[in-house]
Structures are given as C-alpha cells and as structure tokens.
C-alpha positions in Angstrom: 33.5 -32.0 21.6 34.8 -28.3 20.6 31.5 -27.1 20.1 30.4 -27.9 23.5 31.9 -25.9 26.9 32.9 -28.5 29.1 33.9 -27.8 32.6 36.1 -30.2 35.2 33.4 -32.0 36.4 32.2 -33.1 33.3 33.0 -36.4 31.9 34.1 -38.1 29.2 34.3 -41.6 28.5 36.5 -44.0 26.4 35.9 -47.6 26.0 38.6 -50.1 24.0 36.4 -53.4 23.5 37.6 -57.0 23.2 35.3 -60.1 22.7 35.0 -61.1 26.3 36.2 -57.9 28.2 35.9 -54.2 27.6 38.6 -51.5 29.3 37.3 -47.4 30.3 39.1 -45.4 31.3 37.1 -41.7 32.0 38.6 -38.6 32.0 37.0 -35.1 33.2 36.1 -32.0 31.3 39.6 -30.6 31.2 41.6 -33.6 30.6 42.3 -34.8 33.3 42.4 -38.6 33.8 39.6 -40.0 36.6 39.7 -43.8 36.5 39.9 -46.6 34.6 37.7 -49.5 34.9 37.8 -53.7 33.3 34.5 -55.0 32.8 33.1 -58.4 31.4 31.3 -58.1 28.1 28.1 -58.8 29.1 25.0 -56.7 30.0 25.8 -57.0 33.8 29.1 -55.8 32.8 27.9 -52.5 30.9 25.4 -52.0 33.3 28.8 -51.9 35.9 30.6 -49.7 33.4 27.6 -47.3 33.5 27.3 -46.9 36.7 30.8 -46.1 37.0 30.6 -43.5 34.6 27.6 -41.6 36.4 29.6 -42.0 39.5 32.6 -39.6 38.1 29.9 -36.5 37.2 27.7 -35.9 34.4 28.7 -38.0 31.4 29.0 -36.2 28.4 29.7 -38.9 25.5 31.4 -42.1 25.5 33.6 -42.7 22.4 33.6 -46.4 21.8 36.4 -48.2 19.5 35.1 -51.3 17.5 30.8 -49.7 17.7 30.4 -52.6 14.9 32.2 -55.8 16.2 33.4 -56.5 19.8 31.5 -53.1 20.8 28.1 -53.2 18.8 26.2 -54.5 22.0 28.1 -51.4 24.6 27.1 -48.9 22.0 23.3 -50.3 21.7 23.0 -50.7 25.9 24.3 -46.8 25.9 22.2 -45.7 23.4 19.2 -47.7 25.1 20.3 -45.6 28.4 20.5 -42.5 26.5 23.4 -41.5 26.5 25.6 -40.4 23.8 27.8 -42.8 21.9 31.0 -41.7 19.3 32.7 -44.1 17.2 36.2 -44.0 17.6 39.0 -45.3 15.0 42.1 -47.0 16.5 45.2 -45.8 17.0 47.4 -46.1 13.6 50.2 -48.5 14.5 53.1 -46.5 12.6 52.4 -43.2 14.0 50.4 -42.7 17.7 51.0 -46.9 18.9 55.0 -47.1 17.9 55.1 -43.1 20.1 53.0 -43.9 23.2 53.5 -47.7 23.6 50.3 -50.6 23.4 47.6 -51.6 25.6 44.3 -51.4 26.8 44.3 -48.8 28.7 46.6 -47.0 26.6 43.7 -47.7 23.8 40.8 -46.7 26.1 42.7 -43.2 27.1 43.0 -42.8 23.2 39.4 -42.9 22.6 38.0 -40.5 25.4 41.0 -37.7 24.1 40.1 -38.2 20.9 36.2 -37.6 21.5 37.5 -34.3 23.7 39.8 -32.7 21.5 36.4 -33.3 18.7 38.5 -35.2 16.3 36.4 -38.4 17.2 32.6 -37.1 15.2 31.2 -40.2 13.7 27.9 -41.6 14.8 28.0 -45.2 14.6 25.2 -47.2 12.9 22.1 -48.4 15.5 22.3 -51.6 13.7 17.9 -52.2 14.9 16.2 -52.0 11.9 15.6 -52.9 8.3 18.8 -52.5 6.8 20.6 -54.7 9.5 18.2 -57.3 8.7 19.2 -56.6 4.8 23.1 -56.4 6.1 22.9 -60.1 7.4 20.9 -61.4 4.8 23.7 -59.8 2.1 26.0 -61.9 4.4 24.3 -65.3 3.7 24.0 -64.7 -0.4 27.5 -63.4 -0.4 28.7 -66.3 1.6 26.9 -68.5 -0.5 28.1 -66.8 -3.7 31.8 -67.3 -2.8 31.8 -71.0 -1.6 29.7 -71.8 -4.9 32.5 -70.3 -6.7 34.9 -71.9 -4.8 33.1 -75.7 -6.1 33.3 -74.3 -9.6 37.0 -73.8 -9.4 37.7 -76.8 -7.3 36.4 -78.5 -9.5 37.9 -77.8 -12.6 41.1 -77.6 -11.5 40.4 -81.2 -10.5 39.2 -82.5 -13.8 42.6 -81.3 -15.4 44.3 -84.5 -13.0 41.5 -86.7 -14.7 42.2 -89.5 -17.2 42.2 -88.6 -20.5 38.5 -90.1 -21.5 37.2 -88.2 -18.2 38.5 -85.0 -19.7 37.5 -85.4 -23.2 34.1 -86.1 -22.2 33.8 -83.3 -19.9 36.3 -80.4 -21.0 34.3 -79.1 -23.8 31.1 -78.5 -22.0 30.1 -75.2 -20.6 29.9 -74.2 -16.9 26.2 -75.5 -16.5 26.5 -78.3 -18.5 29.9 -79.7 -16.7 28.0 -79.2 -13.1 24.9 -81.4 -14.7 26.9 -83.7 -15.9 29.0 -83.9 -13.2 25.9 -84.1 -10.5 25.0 -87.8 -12.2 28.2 -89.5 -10.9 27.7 -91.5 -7.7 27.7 -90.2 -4.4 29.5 -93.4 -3.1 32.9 -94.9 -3.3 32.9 -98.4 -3.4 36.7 -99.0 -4.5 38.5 -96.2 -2.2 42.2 -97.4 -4.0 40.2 -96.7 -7.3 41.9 -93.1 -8.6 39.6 -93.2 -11.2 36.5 -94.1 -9.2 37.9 -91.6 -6.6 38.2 -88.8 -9.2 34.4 -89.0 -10.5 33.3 -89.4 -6.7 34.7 -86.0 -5.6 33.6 -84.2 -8.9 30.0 -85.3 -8.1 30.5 -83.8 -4.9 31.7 -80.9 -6.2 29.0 -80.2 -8.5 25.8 -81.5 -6.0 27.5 -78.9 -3.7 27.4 -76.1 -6.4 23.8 -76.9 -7.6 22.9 -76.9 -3.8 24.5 -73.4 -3.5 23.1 -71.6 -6.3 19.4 -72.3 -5.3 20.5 -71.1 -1.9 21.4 -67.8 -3.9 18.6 -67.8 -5.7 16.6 -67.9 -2.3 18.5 -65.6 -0.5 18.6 -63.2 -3.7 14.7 -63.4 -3.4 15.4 -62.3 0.2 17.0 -59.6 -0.8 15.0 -58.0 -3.6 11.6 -58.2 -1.1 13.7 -55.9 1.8 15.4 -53.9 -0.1 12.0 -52.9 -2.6 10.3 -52.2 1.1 12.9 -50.3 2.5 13.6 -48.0 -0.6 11.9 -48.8 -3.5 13.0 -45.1 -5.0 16.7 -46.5 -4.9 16.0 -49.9 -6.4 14.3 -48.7 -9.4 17.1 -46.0 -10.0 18.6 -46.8 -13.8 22.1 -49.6 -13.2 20.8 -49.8 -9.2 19.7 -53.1 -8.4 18.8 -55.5 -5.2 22.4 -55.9 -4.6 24.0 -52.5 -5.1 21.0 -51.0 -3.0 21.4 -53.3 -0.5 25.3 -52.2 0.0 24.5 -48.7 -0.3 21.8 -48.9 2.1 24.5 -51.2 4.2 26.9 -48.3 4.3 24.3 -45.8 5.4 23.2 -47.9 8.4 19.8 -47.6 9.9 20.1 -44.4 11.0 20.6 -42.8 7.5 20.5 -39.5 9.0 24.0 -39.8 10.4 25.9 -39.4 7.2 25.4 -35.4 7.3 25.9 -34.6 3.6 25.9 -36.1 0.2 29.8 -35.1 0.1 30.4 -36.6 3.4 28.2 -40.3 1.5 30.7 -39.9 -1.4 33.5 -40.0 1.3 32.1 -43.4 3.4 32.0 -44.9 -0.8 35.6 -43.7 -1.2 34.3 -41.5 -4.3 35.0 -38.2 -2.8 37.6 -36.3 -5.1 41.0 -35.6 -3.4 43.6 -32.5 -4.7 46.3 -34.2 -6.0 47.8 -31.4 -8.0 51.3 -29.1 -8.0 53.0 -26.8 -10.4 52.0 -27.6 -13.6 49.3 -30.0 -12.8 47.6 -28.1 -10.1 43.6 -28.6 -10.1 44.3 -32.0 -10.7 42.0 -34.7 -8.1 42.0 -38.4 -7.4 39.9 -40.5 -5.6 40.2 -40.8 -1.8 41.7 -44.4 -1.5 40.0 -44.9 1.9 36.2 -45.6 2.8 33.9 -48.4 2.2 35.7 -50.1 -0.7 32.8 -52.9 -1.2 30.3 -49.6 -1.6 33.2 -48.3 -4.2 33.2 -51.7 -5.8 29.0 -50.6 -6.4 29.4 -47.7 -7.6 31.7 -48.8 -9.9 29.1 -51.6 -11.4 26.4 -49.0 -11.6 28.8 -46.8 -13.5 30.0 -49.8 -15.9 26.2 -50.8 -16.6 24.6 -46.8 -17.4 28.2 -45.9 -19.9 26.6 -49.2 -22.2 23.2 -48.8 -21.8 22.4 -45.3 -20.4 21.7 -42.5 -22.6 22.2 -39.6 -20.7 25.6 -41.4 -19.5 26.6 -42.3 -22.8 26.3 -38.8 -23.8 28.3 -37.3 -21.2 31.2 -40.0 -21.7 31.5 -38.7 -25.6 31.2 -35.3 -24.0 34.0 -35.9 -21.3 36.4 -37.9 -23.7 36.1 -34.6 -26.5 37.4 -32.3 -23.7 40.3 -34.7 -23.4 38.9 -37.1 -19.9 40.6 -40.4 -20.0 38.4 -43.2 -19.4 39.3 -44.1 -15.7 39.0 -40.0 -15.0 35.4 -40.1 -16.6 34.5 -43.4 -14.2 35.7 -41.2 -11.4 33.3 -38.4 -12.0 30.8 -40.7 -12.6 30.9 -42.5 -9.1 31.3 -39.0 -7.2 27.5 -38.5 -9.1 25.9 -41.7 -8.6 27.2 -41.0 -4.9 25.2 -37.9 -5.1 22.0 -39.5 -6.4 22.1 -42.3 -4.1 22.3 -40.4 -0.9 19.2 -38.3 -2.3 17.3 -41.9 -2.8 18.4 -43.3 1.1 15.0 -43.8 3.2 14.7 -41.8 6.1 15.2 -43.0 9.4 11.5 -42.3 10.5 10.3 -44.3 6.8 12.2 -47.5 8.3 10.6 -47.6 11.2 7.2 -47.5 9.2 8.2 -50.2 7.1 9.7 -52.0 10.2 6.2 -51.7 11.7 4.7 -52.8 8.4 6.8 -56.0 8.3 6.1 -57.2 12.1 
C-alpha cells in the first residue's frame, strides 16, 4: 500500500483461512492493531467478517492468505462486495514463524502488515470464468492420466510374480497388446486359494481398469481441446503449443489475465525469469529462478524440446547459440524465458472471456 496515503482511520484487513474457520484481525492506517475477529467459513460468516471490517472505518484492502484453497470463497464474497482483495504468502517457517512464534492470529496480523508495508501486491485469480472451467477439467484428465499409469505399472510389476508360462506368454508383448490380452482373463475368481487363478484375475483387473481410463482421457482430452480453441485459439495454434500446454499456461494466468502486469513478471509465475548468479570472474552469469509455477515450467520446457527438433527458426538459433559457446541446458533456458514472452502476448483478454463465456451459455 506505499503508493496510497493512508491515514489512522483507515483500515486494513488480514484474514488467515482454515477449512471450517477463518481468523481477522484489522489494523488501522498507521499500524496500529484494531481487533481481531473468528468467523465460520461460510457465507453468513463472511458476511459477519464484513461487517466487522466497515465497522472499524473505511476499508482499504483485505490481504487474504490461501485466495486459492481454504480462502477462494472469502476472496470471491469480497470481490462480489467490492472491495479489494491481496493475496498474501505465508509466513516462511525458518525465518518470520521460528522469530514471532505460531498461530492464527499471529498469521492473520502477518497478512494485514504485509499488505501495509506494500510487500503483499499480488491479485489473486477470480477463478469465474473459462479458464477455471479448463483448470478443473485439466484436473480430471490429469487425474485420469496418473491412475492409468499407475494400472500400467501395477501391473507389470505383478506379471514378474507370475508362473513362468504366464510370463512367457505375456512378457514379450508391447504395452497395448499386454492390456488387450490381459482384458480377456475373467473378471471372476472361482478358486480364491488358486495363486494362479488369483494372478490372471487381478491382471484382468488391472488392464479393464487401464482401458477404462484411457477412453476417459481421450474424452476429457476432447474436453480440453474444445475450451481451450474457444478461449484462445491464437495460443493453441502457436508452433510446439498444444491443448495441454495452453491449458496450463492459461491455468497460470487465471481468468483475470490482466493481473500478471508484464511479460517479465509471466516469465517469473513460469519460473523462467533469468536470475544474476554471477561474481568475479563469472559475473553476467544468470540462472533460472527456481521458484514459480513449476508445472507451467515443466510446459515450457515441452514446447522448447518439441520446436529444437522440429522448428526451423529454433533449430537455427540452437546452432547459433552452441557456436558462441551456450551449453545445451543454457540454450533451453533462453528458450523458455522466449516462449514465456510469446505466450503472454497470445493470453485472451479478460473482456474476450467473458464473450466467449457468453458464447458458451
């Protein structure tokens, strides 16, 4: 808040949230502490909180910790009520926690100082639109995606305890093939003492399971592709950028795209943003920031794997890069920090979603 001159009977906010209870504690313009307040987390509860707040002076901003778990429904009720709502990190446990002890209150008095002294900035996402809809359908495929792995492994770790016919019939197949073969073993057990009964049993279980999963995927991948070509088509068709890297950028973004204030401060939420990392004789040297969104990292990185094999212009600068004496991993850094830069020029505004949301109802 240094930008703003606040006087004593201003007041600011800060809200530590828990799954069923939420702690305020409100302070005034000059720091000094008015109140603090325990409230169920429910609507009746915020609406309490609110009220509370007005009741102090004019409310300035309310820095929230948690704005996408235990606190996404107080920061959507304030934001309905408009009123302005900061996203507060919490306290790091080795430095501020282990200095000025642990609790709720504590917590809550952390976030309100931390809005005042401006070091608390970040809008959180409004989590209404399009890309929360694409956030929760990524959720589904990914789930989907890692339990159908899971059957794959399950199971052939179990065929290496088979008999010794079970595994020469089955061994030498590939991954399809084993699951197909696999899926034609009974579904019932009609001799439970039977190991060997037992053993095809589970591996037809196994491999029905997998075969259910993947035309989950291939459902909830369909899912994806339609929202994410509505909500920016520009981004899908960008060269390496596909339904599910577009949908994890987009993800990162949040509805309200026009939160992340700079393509440098999008590189920074991807973890792609270049850090100084230099002294003496290797001053001017950078590495990455090792914070941020690492599963947006992890799509940068894919989008930078697929354009340095099939990318011209990318190929080209790689054979550039490596002449001037870049090793590999310092090309796939620079590489990120651009893709960074041209997906933040590809992200929808927040006015284009709510046409497309429009379009969709």
């Amino acid at each position: 808040m240094a930008s703003i001159a606040l006087v004593r009977s201003d007041v600011i906010v800060g809200v530590d949230t828990h799954k069923d209870q939420h702690v305020a504690v409100a302070l005034d313009g000059l720091g000094g502490r008015l109140g603090e307040l325990f409230v169920p987390a429910t609507a009746g509860g915020y609406a309490t909180l609110l009220a509370w707040a007005r009741d102090h002076g004019r409310v300035i901003a309310f820095g929230v910790e948690g704005t996408g778990s235990y606190g996404a429904g107080l920061a959507s009720f304030l934001r309905r009520h408009a009123h302005k709502v900061i996203e507060v990190n919490r306290p790091a446990r080795q430095a501020d926690r282990r200095l000025a002890g642990k609790s709720d209150t504590i917590d809550a008095e952390h976030a309100a100082r931390e809005v005042l002294a401006g070091n608390a900035t970040n809008v959180p996402k409004t989590a209404d639109g399009a890309i929360e809809a694409i956030r929760l359908i990524k959720i589904a495929r990914d789930g989907a995606v890692k339990a159908r792995s899971k059957a794959m492994i399950t199971l052939k770790a179990s065929l290496v305890t088979g008999g010794d016919e079970l595994r020469a019939e089955l061994e030498a197949l590939t991954d399809h093939k084993l699951v197909l073969a696999c899926a034609e073993f009974p579904d019932t057990l009609d001799d439970s003492a039977d190991p060997a009964a037992a053993m095809r049993y589970l591996l037809g279980t196994l491999a029905r399971r997998w075969l259910s999963l993947h035309d989950e995927i291939k459902v909830h991948f369909k899912l994806l592709e339609r929202a994410t070509a509505a909500a920016a088509p520009e981004l899908v068709e960008a060269f390496g950028i596909g339904p599910d890297v577009a949908a994890e950028m987009l993800v990162t973004a949040g509805d309200n795209t026009d939160r992340v204030r700079s393509e440098a401060a999008f590189a920074k939420l991807c973890g792609a943003c270049p850090i100084p990392a230099g002294s003496g004789n290797t001053n001017g040297r950078h590495r990455l920031y090792r914070g941020g969104n690492r599963q947006a990292n992890a799509a940068l990185y894919r989008t930078v794997i697929v354009r340095m094999r099939w990318h011209e212009p990318t190929i080209a600068y790689v054979e550039r890069r490596t002449a001037e004496g870049l090793s590999k991993k310092e090309i796939i850094r620079c590489l990120k920090r651009f893709v960074a830069r041209e997906v933040f020029a590809l992200l929808p505004e927040p006015a284009l979603l709510r046409i497309v949301e429009r379009i969709a109802a």
